[in-house]
mmJSON file of the N, C-alpha and C atoms, coordinates in Angstrom:
{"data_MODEL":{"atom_site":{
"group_PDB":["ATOM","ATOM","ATOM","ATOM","ATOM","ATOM","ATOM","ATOM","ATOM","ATOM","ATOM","ATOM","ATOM","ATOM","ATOM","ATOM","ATOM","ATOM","ATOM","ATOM","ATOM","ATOM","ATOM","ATOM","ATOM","ATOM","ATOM","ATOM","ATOM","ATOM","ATOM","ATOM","ATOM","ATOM","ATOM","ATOM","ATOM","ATOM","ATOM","ATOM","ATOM","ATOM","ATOM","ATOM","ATOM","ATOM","ATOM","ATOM","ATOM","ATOM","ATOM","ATOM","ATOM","ATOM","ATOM","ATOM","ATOM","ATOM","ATOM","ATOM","ATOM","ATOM","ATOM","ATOM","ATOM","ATOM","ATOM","ATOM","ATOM","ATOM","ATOM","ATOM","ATOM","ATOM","ATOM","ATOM","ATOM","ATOM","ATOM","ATOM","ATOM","ATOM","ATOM","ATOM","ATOM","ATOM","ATOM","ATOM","ATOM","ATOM","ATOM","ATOM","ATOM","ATOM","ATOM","ATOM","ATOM","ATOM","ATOM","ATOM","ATOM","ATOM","ATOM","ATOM","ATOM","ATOM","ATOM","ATOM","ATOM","ATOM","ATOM","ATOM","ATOM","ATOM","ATOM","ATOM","ATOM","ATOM","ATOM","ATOM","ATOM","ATOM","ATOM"],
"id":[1,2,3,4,5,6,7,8,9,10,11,12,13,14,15,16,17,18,19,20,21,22,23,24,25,26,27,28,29,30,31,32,33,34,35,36,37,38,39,40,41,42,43,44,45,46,47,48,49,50,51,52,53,54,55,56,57,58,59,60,61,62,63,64,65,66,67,68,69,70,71,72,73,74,75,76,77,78,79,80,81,82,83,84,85,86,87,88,89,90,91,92,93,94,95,96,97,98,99,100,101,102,103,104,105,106,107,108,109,110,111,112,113,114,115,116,117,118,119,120,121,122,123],
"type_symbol":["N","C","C","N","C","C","N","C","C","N","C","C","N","C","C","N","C","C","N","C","C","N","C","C","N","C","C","N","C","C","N","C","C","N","C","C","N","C","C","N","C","C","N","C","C","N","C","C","N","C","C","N","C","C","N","C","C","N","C","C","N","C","C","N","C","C","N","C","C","N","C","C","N","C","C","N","C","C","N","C","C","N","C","C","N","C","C","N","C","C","N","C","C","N","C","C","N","C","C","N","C","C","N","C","C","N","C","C","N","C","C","N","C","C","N","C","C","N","C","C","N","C","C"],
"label_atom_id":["N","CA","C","N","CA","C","N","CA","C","N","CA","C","N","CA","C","N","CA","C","N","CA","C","N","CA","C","N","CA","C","N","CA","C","N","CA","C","N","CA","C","N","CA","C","N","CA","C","N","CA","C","N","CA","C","N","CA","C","N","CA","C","N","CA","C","N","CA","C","N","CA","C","N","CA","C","N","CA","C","N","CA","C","N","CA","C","N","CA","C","N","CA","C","N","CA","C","N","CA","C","N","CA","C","N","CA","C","N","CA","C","N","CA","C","N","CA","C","N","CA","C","N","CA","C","N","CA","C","N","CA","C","N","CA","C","N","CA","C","N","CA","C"],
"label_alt_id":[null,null,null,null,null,null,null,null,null,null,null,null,null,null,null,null,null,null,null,null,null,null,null,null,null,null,null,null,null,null,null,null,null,null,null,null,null,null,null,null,null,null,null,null,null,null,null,null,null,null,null,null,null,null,null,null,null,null,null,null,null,null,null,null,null,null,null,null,null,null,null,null,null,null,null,null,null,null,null,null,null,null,null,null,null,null,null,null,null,null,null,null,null,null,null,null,null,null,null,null,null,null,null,null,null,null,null,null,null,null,null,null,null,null,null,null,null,null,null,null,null,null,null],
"label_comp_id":["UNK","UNK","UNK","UNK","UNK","UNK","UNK","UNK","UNK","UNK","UNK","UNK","UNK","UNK","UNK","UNK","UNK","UNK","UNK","UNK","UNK","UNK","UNK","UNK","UNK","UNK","UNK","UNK","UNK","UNK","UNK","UNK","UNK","UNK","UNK","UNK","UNK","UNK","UNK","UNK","UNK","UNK","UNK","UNK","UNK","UNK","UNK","UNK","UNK","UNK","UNK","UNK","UNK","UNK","UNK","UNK","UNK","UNK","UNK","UNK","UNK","UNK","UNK","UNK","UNK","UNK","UNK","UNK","UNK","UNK","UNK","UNK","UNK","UNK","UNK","UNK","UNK","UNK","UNK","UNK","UNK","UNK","UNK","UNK","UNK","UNK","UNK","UNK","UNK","UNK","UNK","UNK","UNK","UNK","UNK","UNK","UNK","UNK","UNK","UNK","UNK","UNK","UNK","UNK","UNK","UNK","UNK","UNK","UNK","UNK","UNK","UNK","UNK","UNK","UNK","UNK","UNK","UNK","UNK","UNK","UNK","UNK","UNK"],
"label_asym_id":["A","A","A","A","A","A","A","A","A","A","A","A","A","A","A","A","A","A","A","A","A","A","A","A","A","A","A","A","A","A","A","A","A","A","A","A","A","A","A","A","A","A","A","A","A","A","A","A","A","A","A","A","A","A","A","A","A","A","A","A","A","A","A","A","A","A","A","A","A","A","A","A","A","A","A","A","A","A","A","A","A","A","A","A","A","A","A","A","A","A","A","A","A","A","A","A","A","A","A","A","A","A","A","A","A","A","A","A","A","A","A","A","A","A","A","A","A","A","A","A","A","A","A"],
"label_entity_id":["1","1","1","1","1","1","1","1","1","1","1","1","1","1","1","1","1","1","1","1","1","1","1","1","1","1","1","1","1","1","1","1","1","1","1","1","1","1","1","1","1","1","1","1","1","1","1","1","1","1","1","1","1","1","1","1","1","1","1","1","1","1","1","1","1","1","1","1","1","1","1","1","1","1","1","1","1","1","1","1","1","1","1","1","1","1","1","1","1","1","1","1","1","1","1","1","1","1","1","1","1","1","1","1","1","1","1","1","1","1","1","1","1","1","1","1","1","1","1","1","1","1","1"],
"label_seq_id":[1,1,1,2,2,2,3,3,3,4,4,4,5,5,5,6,6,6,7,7,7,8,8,8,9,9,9,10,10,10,11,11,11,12,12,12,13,13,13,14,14,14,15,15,15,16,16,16,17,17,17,18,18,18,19,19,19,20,20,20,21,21,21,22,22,22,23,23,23,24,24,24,25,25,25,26,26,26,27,27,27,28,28,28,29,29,29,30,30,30,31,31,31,32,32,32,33,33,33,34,34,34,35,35,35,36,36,36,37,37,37,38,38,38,39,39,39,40,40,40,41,41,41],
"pdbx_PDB_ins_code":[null,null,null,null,null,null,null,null,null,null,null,null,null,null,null,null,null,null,null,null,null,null,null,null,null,null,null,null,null,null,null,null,null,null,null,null,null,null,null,null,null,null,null,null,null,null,null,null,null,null,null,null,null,null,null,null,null,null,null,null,null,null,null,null,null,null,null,null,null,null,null,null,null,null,null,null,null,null,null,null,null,null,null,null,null,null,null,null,null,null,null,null,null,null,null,null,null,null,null,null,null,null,null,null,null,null,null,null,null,null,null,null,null,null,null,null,null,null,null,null,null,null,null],
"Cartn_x":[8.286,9.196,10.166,11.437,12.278,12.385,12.949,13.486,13.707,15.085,15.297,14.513,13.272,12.585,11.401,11.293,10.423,10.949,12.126,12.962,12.947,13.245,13.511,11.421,10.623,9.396,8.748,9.352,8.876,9.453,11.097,11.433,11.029,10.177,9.947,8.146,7.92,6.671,6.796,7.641,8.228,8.707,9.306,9.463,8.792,7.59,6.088,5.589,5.149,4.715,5.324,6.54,7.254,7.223,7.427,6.927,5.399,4.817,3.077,2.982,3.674,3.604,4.526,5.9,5.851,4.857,3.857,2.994,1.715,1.675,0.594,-0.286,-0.366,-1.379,-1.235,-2.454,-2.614,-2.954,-2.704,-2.518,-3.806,-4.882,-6.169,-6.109,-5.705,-6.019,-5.163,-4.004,-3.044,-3.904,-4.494,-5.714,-6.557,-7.527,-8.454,-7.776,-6.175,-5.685,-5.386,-4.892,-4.797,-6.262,-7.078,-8.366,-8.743,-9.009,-9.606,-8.622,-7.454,-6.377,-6.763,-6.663,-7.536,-8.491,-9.242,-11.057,-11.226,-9.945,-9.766,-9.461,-8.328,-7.919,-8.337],
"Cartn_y":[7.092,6.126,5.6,5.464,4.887,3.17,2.599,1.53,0.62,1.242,1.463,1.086,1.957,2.454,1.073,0.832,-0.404,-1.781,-1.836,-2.935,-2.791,-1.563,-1.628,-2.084,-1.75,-2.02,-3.201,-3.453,-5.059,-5.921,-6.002,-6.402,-6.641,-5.184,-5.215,-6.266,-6.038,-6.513,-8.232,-8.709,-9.809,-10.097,-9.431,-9.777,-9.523,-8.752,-8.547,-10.073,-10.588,-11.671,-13.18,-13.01,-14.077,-13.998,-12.724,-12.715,-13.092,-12.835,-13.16,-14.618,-15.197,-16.498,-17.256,-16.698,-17.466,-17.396,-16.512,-16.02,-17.07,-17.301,-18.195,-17.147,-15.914,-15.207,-15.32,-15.345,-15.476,-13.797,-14.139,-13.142,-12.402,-13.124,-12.045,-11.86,-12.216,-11.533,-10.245,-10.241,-8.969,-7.938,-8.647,-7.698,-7.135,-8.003,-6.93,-6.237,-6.503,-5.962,-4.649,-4.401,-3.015,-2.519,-3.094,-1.892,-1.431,-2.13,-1.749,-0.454,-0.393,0.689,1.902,1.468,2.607,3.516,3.314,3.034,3.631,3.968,4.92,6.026,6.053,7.474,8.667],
"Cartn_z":[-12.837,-12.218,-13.26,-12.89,-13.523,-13.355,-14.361,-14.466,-13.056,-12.402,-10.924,-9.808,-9.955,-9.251,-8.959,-10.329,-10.314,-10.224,-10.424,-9.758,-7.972,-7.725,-6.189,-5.675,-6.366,-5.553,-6.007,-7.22,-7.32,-6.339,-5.911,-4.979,-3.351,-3.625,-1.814,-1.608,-3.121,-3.317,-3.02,-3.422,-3.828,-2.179,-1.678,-0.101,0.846,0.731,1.471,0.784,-0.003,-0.228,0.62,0.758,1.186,2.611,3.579,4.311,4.867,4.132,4.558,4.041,3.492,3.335,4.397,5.27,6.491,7.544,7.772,8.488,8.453,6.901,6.631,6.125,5.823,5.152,3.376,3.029,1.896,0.887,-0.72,-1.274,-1.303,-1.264,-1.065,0.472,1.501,2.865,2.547,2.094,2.033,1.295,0.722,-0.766,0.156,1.014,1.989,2.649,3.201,4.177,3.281,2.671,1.58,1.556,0.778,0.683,1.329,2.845,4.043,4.283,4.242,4.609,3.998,2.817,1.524,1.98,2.553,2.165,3.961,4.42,5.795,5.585,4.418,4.384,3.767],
"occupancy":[1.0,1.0,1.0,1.0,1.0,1.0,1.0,1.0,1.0,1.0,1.0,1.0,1.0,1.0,1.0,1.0,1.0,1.0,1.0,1.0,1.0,1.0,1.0,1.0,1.0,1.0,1.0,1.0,1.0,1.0,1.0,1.0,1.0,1.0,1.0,1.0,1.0,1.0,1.0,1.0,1.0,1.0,1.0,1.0,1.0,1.0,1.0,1.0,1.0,1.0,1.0,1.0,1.0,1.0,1.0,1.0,1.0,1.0,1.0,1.0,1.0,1.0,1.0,1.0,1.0,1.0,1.0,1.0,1.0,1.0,1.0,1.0,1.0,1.0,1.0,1.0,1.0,1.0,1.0,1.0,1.0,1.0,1.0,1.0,1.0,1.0,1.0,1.0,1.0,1.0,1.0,1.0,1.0,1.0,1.0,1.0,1.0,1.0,1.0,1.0,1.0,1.0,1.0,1.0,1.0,1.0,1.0,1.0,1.0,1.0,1.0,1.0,1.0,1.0,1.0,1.0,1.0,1.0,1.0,1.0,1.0,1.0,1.0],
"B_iso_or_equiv":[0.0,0.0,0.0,0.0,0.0,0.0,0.0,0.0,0.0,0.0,0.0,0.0,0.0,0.0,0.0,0.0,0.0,0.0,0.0,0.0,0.0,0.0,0.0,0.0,0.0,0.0,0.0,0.0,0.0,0.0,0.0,0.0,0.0,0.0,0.0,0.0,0.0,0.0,0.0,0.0,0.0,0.0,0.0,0.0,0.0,0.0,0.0,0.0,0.0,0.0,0.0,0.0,0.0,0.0,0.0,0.0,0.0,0.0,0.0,0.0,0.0,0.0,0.0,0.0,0.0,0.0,0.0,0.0,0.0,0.0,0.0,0.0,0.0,0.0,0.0,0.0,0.0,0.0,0.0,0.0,0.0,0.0,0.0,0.0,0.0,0.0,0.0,0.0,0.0,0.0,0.0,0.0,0.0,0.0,0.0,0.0,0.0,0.0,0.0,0.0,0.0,0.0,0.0,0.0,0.0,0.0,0.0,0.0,0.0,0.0,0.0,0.0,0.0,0.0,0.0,0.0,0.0,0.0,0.0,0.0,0.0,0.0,0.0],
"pdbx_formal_charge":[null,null,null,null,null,null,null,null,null,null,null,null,null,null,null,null,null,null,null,null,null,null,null,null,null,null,null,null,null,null,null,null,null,null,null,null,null,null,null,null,null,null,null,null,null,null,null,null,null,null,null,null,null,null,null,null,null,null,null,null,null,null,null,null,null,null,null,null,null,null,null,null,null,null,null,null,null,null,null,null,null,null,null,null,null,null,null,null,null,null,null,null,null,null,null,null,null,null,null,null,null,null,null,null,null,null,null,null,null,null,null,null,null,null,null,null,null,null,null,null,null,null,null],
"auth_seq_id":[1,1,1,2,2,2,3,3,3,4,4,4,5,5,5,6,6,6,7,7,7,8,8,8,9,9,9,10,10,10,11,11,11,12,12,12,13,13,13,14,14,14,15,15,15,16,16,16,17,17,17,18,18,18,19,19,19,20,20,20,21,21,21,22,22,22,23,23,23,24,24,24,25,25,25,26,26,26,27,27,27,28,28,28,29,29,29,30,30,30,31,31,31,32,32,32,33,33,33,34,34,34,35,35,35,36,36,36,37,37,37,38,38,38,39,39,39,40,40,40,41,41,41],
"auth_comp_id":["UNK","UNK","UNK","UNK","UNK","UNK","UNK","UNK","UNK","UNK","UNK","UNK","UNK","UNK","UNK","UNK","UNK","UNK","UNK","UNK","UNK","UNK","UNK","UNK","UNK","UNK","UNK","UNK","UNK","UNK","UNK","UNK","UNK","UNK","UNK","UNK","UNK","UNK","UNK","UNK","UNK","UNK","UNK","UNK","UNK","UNK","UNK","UNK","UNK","UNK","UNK","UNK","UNK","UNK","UNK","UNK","UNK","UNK","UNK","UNK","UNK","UNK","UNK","UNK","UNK","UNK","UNK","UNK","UNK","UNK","UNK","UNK","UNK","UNK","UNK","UNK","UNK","UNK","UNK","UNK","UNK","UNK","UNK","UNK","UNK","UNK","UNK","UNK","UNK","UNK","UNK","UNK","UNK","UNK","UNK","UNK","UNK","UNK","UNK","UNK","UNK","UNK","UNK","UNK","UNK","UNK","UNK","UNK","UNK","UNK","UNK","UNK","UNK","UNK","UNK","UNK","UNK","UNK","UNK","UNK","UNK","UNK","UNK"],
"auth_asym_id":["A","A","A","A","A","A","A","A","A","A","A","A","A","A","A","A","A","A","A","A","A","A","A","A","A","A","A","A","A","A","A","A","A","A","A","A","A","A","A","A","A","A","A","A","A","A","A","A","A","A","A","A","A","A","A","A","A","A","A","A","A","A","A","A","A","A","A","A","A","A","A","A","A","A","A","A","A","A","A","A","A","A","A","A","A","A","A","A","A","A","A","A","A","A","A","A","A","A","A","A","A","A","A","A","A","A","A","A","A","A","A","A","A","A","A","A","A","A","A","A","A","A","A"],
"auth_atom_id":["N","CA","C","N","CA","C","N","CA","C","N","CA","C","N","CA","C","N","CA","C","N","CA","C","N","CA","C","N","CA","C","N","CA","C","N","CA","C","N","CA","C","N","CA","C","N","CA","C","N","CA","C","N","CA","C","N","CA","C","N","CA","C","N","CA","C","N","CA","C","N","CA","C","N","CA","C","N","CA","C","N","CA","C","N","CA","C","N","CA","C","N","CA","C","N","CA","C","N","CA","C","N","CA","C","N","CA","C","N","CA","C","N","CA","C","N","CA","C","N","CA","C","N","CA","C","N","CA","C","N","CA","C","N","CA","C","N","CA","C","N","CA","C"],
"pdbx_PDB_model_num":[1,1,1,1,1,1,1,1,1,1,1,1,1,1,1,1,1,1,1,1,1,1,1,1,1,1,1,1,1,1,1,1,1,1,1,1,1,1,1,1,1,1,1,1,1,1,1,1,1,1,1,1,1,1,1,1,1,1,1,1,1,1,1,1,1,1,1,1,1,1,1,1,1,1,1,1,1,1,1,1,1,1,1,1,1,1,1,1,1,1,1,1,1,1,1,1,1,1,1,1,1,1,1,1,1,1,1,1,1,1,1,1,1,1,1,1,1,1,1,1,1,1,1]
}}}
């Protein structure tokens, strides 16, 4: 990954967070919500 690359996904990271914080979800629910995803495929 380039430079770029990790700017553009820190960003989206950064706006998945802000989103789940108007929602009211917190940073470990997003955390189970990822592993559980994982841990299917």
């Amino acid at each position: 990954m380039n430079v770029h690359t990790n700017e553009k996904l820190d960003m989206e990271w950064v706006n998945l967070m802000m989103i789940a914080r108007d929602l009211g979800l917190s940073v470990d629910e997003i955390k189970d919500f990822l592993k559980k995803g994982n841990q299917k495929s």
